[in-house]
Structure formats: structure tokens, C-alpha cells
C-alpha positions in Angstrom: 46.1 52.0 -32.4 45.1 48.9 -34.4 47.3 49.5 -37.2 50.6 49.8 -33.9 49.3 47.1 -32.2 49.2 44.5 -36.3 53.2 46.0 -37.0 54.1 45.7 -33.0 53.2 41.4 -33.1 55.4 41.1 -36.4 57.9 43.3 -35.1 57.9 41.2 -31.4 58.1 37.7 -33.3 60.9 38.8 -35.6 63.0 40.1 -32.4 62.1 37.2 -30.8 63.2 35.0 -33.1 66.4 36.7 -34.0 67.4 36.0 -30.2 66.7 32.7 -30.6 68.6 32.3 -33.7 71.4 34.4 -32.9 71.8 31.7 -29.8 71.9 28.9 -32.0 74.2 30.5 -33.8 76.7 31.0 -31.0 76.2 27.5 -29.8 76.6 26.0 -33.1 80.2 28.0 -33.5 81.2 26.5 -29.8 79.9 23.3 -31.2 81.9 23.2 -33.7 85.2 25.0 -32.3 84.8 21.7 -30.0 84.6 19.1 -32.4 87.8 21.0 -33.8 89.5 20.8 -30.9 88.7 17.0 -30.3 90.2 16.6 -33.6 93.0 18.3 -33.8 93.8 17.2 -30.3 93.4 13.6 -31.4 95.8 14.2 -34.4 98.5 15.4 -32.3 98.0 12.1 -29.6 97.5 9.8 -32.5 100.9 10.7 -34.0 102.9 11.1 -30.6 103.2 15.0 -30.7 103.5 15.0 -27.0 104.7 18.8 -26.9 102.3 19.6 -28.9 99.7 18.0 -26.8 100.5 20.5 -24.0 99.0 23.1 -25.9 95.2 22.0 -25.3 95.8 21.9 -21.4 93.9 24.8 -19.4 95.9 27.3 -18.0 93.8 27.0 -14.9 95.0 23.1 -14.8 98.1 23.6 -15.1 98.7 26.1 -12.3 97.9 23.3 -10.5 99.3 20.3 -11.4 102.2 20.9 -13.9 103.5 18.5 -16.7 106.9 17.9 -15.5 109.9 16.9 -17.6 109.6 13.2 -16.4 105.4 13.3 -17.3 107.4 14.4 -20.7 110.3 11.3 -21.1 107.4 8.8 -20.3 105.0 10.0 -22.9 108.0 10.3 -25.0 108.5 6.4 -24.2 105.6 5.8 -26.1 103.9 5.4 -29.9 100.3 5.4 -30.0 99.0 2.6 -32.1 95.1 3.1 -31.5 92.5 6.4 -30.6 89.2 5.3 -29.8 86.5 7.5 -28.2 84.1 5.2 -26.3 81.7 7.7 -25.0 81.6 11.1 -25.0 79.3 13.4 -23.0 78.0 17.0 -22.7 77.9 18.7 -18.9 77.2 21.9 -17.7 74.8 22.9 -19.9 77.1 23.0 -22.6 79.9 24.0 -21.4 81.7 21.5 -20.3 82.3 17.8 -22.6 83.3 14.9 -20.8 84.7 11.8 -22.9 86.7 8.4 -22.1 89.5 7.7 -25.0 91.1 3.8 -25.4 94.6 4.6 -26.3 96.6 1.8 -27.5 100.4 2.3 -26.9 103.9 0.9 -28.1 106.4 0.8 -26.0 109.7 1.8 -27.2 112.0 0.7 -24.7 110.0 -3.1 -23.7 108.6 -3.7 -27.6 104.9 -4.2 -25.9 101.8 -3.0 -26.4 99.5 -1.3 -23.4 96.1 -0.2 -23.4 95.1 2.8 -21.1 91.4 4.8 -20.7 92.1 8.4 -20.6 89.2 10.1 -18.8 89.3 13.4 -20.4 87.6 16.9 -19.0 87.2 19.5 -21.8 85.6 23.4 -20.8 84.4 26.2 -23.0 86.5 29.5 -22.0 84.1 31.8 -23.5 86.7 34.9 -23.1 89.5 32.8 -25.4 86.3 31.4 -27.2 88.1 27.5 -27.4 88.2 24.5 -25.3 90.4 23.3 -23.1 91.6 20.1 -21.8 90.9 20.2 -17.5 92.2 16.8 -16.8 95.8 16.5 -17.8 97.4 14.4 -20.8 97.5 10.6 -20.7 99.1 9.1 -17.8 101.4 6.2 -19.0 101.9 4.9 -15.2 98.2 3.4 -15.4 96.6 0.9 -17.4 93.9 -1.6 -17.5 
């Protein structure tokens, strides 16, 4: 029974630690499929790729509260000029990253500039395995 009971310890540890580790493991891959995402998100807002922008937007959002074709021609009013993250924040245990953007915008149509703070909502989907975007694109109509 001694020799079990020296192999079983080992053996518990080694499971143990393999959990632990294989944990890490998936948090460090939704880790960094969300610092992807911010990135790739921010790419297509810093260069005005407002189609493209839809993209990142939770199914689940959009049900209920659709981009129309007017959100569309507003944002398509528009140039961003400046992307600035000002904080950024983990919720719900991980699954869920709150962060408030600066965006600096050209208008087209007025040759001004306007600032606006996008308060964005971003959620793990663990089924689709990426994060998406819970609180809409960037609403021209408001600005500080």
C-alpha cells in the first residue's frame, strides 16, 4: 500500500496541475483572440471601413437594435483622424471587456473636426470562440 499511496501523490499533483494549466491555457487563447479583435477592430474604425466595422457587432445586438442605412450615410460622413483607448476593463469574470475609445473625426461635408467617447461592450461567445462588440458602432449624433 505504501508504494500506491508514493505513485498516487505524484500522479494527483501532476492531474492537478495539468487542470490548472490547461485553464490557463484556454484563457490565454481568449486573451489573446481579444486583443485580436480590439485590433483588428481598431484598424477597420481607424481607416473608415464602416461596412466592415459591422462585422464585430453581436448577432444578439443586432436583433435588437439594427444598423440602418442612415446609421450607415452618417458614419460614411465621416474620416477618423484619431483612436485612443482611455481605459479599458475586464467584467464578468472574464468574459466580458469593457473600454471607452476617443475618436477624433473629419467631417466631410462641414471640413471640422469632432471628438466623440465611444463606450464600447465586448463579450466572449465561447461556442464561436471570438468577441463581439454588444454596444453598437460609434454614434456620430453625439459628441463631447
Amino acid at each position: 500500500m505504501k508504494i500506491r499511496f508514493q505513485f498516487a501523490v505524484p500522479l494527483a499533483i501532476m492531474l492537478m496541475a495539468t487542470l490548472v494549466f490547461s485553464g490557463c491555457a484556454s484563457t490565454s487563447k481568449q486573451d489573446k483572440s481579444l486583443e485580436e479583435t480590439l485590433k483588428q477592430y481598431e484598424q477597420f474604425i481607424r481607416w473608415s471601413q464602416w461596412d466592415g466595422a459591422l462585422d464585430f457587432l453581436a448577432k444578439e445586438y443586432l436583433e435588437n437594435d439594427p444598423v440602418t442605412r442612415l446609421d450607415m450615410d452618417r458614419l460614411r460622413l465621416f474620416r477618423v483622424t484619431q483612436y485612443h483607448v482611455r481605459s479599458a476593463t475586464p467584467v464578468n469574470n472574464g468574459l466580458g471587456f469593457r473600454q471607452v475609445v476617443e475618436i477624433r473625426l473629419f467631417s466631410k461635408n462641414r471640413a471640422v473636426e469632432k471628438t466623440l467617447i465611444d463606450p464600447q461592450e465586448w463579450r466572449y461567445d465561447a461556442t464561436r470562440e471570438n468577441w463581439f462588440l454588444h454596444s453598437g458602432l460609434p454614434d456620430v449624433t453625439r459628441s463631447r
